[in-house]
C-alpha positions as CSV (number, residue, x, y, z in Angstrom):
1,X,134.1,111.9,64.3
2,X,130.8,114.4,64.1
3,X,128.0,113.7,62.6
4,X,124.7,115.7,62.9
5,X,125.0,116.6,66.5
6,X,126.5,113.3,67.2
7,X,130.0,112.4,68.4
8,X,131.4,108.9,67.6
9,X,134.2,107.8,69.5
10,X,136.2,104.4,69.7
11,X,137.3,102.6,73.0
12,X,139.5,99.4,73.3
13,X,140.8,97.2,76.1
14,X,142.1,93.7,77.4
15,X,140.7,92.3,80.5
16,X,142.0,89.3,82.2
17,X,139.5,88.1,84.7
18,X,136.3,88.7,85.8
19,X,137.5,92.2,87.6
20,X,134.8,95.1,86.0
21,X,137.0,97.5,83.9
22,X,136.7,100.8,82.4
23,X,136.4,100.9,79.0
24,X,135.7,104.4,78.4
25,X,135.0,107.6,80.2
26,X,132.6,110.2,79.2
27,X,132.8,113.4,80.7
28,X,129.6,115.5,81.2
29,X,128.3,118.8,82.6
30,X,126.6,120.4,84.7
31,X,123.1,121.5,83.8
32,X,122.4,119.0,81.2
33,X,121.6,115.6,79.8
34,X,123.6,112.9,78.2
35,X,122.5,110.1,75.9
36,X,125.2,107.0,75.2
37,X,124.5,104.6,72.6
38,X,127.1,102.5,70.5
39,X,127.7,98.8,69.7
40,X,130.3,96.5,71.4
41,X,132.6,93.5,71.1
42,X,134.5,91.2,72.8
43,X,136.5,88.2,72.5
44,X,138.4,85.6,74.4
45,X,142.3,85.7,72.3
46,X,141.6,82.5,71.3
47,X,138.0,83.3,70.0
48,X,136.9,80.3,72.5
49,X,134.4,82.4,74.0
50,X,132.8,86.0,72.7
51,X,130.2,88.8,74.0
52,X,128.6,91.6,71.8
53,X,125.4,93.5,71.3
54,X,124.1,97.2,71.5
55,X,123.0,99.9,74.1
56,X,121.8,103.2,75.5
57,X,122.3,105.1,78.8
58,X,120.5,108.7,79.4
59,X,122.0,110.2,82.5
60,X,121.4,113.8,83.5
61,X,123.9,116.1,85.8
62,X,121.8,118.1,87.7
63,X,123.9,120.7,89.9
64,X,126.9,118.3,89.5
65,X,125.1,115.5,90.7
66,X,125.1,112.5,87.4
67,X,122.7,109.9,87.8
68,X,121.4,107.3,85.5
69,X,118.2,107.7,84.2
70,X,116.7,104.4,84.4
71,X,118.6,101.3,83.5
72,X,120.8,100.5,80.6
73,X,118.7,99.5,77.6
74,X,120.0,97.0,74.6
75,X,120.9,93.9,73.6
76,X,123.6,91.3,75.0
77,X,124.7,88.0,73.3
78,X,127.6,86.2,75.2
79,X,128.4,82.9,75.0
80,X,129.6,83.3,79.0
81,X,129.9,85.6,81.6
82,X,131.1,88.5,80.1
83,X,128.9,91.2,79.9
84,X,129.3,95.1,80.0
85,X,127.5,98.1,81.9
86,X,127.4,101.7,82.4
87,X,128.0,103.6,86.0
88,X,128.6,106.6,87.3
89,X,131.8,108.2,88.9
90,X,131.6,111.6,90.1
91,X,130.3,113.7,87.2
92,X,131.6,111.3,84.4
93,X,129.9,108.1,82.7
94,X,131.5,104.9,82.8
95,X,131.3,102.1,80.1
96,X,132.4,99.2,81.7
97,X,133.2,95.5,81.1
98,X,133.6,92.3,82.5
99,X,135.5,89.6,80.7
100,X,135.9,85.7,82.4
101,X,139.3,84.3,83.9
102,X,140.8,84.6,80.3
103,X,142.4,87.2,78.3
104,X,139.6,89.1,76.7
105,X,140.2,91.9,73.9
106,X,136.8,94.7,73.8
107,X,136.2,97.0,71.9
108,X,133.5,99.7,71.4
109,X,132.0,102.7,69.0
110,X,130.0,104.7,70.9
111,X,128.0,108.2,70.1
112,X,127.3,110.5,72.4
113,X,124.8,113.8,72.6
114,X,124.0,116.2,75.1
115,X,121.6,118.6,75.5
């Protein structure tokens, strides 16, 4: 959905183990800069164990080249392990998550803009 210059977009996946996993992929391009920010969930199925919260990435692809620009601000409550992450692969962003030995459902809204 758009919304004054912003895209909001929904992600969802099951993780099993503690094995980082993309949850979503953001593509960017070249000459410009890229700012993430959304909320997130997740949940052990039997609700045993949870992890949520809030955060921004600002990455910039200069020439092709994406980095991060500083770290991954926001706000993480678990009551574990699990947590979740951006990186970088090639010239797209990557939200990722990492559950505990358990079958963990996540899900996320995100917004993105780029200028």
């Amino acid at each position: 959905t758009s919304s004054g210059g912003f895209t909001w977009t929904e992600a969802t996946v099951a993780t099993a183990d503690a094995t980082p996993t993309t949850l979503a992929t953001i593509a960017t391009s070249s000459e410009s800069v890229t700012t993430v920010s959304g909320i997130i969930s997740g949940a052990q199925d039997t609700y045993a164990d949870c992890c949520g919260g809030d955060y921004v990435g600002v990455f910039k692809n200069d020439g092709g080249v994406l980095t991060q620009v500083g770290s991954t601000g926001g706000n993480v409550e678990t009551t574990s392990t699990a947590t979740f992450t951006f990186t970088t692969s090639g010239t797209n962003i990557i939200l990722q998550v990492t559950g505990i030995a358990a079958t963990y459902n996540w899900k996320a809204s995100y917004r993105t803009i780029t200028n």
